[in-house]
Wavefront OBJ file of the C-alpha trace (Angstrom):
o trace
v 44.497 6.098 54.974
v 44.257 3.096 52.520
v 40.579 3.665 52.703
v 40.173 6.516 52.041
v 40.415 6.280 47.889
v 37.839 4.023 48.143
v 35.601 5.600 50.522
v 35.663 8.385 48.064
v 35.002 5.817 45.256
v 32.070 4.530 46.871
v 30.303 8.071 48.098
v 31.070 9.078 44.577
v 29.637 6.685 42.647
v 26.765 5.891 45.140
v 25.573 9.125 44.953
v 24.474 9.258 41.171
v 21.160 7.841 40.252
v 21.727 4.229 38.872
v 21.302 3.976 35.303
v 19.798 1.655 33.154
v 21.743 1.159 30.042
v 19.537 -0.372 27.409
v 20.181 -1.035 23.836
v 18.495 2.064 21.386
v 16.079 -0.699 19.390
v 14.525 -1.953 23.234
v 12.208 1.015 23.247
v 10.765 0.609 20.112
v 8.114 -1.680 19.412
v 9.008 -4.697 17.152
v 7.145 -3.923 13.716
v 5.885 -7.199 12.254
v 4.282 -7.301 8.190
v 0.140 -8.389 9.220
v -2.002 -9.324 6.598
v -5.713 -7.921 5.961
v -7.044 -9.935 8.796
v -4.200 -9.246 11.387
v -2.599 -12.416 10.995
v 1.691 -11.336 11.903
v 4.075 -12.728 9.630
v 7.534 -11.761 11.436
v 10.133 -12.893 8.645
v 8.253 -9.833 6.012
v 9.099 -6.300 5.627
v 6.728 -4.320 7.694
v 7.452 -1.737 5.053
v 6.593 -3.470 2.453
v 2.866 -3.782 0.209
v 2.637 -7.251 -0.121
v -0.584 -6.771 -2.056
v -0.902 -8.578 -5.085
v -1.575 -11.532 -7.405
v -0.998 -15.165 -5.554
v -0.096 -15.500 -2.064
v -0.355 -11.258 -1.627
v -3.876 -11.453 -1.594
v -4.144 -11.673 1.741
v -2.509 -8.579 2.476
v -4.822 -6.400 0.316
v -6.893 -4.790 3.147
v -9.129 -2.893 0.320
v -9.290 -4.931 -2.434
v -10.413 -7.650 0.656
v -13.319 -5.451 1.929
v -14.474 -4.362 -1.285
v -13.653 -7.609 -3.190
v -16.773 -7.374 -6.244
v -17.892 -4.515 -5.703
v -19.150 -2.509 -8.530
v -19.278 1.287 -8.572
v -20.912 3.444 -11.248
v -21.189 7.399 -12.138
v -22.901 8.490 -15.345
v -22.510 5.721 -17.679
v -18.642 4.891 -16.414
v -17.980 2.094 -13.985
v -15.259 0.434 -12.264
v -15.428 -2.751 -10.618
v -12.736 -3.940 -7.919
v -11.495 -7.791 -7.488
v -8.878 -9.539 -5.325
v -6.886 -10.391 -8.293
v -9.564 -13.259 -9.902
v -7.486 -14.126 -12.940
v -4.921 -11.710 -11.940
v -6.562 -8.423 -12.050
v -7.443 -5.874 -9.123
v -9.760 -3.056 -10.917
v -11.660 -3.048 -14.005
v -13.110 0.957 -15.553
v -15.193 0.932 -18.380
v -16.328 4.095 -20.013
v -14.356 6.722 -18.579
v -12.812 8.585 -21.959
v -9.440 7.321 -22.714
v -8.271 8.447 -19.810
v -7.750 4.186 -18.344
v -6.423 3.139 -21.229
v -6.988 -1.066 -21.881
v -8.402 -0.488 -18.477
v -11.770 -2.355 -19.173
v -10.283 -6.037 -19.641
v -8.958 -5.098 -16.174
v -5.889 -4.307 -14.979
v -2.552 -6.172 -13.098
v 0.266 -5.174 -10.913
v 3.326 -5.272 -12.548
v 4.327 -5.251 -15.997
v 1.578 -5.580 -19.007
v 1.824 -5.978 -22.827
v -1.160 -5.398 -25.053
v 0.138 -6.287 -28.186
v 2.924 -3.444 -29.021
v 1.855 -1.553 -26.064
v 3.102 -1.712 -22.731
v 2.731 -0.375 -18.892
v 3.934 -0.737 -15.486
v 1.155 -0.185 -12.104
v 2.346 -0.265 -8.600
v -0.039 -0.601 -5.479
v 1.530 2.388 -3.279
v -1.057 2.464 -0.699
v -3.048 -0.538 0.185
v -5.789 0.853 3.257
v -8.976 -0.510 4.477
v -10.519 2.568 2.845
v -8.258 3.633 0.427
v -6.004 1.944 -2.772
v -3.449 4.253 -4.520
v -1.316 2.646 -7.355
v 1.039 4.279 -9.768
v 0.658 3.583 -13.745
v 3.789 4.176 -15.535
v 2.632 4.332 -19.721
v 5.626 2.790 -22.028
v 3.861 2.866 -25.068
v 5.734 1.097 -28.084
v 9.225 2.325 -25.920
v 11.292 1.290 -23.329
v 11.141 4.583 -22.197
v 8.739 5.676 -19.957
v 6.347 7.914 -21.651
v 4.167 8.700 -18.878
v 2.969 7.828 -15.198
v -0.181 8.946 -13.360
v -0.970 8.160 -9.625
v -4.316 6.823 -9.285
v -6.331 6.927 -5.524
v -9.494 5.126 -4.612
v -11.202 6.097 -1.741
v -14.127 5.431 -0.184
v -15.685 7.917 2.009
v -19.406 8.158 3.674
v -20.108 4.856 1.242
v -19.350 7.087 -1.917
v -15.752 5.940 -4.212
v -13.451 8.899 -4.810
v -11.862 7.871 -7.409
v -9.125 10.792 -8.362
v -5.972 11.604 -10.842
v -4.471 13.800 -12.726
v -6.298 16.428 -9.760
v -9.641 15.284 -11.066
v -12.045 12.840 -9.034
v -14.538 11.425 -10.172
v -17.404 10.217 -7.582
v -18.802 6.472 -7.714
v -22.169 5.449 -6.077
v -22.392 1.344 -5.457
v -24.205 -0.105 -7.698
l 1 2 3 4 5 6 7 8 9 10 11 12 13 14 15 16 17 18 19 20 21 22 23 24 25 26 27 28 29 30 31 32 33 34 35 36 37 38 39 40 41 42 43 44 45 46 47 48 49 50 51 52 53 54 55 56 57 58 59 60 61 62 63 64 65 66 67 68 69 70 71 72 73 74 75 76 77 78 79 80 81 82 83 84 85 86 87 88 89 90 91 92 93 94 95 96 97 98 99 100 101 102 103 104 105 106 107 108 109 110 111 112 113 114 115 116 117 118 119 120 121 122 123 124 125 126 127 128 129 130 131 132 133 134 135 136 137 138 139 140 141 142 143 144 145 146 147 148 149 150 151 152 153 154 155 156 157 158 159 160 161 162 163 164 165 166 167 168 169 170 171
């Protein structure tokens, strides 16, 4: 009679499929920050852009495969570097719609005498570069901000804001 509790116990519990208890984050692969040549670096955001003047310059997968490249469309032209003396693109003679863009421009935060803006890479691809431009003016204010995407598509530059693009041969 004493065994029967536990003769119960034991064709209960046997009877249920055994269960693997894991913990929720085993399932997911560990995400680990690579830079533009697949080197890991485990101790970075994954999340993060890393792109950018200094040691970020090996993270920028486009400005890396078209480092000095020159593109030009009807007179305008915009030239691409991995941040040689700090700058990433360079647009000459495209209205004033890339303002002080033609002395090239930074990441991060630029005065030109009283006049001041903000750009942000937001999407650093093999193919494609998207950066915000927030304008400040002569204010602390923002007065301002565009979204600017390159993309590069059949060996032709997209280059689009503002819902305009603008097409770029090599050149």
């Amino acid at each position: 009679m004493k065994k029967l509790p536990f003769l119960l116990f034991f064709v209960l519990f046997s009877c249920f499929p055994e269960r693997d208890i894991k913990h929720p984050d085993q399932d997911r692969q560990e995400e680990v920050a690579t830079d533009a040549i697949g080197k890991e670096y485990p101790g970075l955001d994954p999340y993060k852009i890393y792109c950018g003047p200094g040691w970020g310059i090996k993270f920028c997968r486009f400005l890396l495969k078209y480092d000095n490249t020159t593109w030009a469309n009807a007179g305008s032209r915009i030239k691409f570097s991995n941040f040689y003396d700090d700058t990433f693109i360079s647009i000459s003679n495209l209205d004033s719609i890339a303002p002080y863009a033609e002395e090239g421009w930074r990441t991060g935060e630029t005065t030109y005498g009283e006049i001041k803006w903000n750009i942000e890479i937001k999407i650093d691809q093999e193919d494609v570069l998207s950066f915000g431009y927030d304008y400040y003016g002569s204010s602390e204010e923002i007065e301002y901000s565009i979204i600017y995407r390159c993309e590069v598509i059949d060996g032709v530059l997209n280059f689009s804001f503002k819902g305009q693009t603008f097409i770029f041969n090599p050149s």
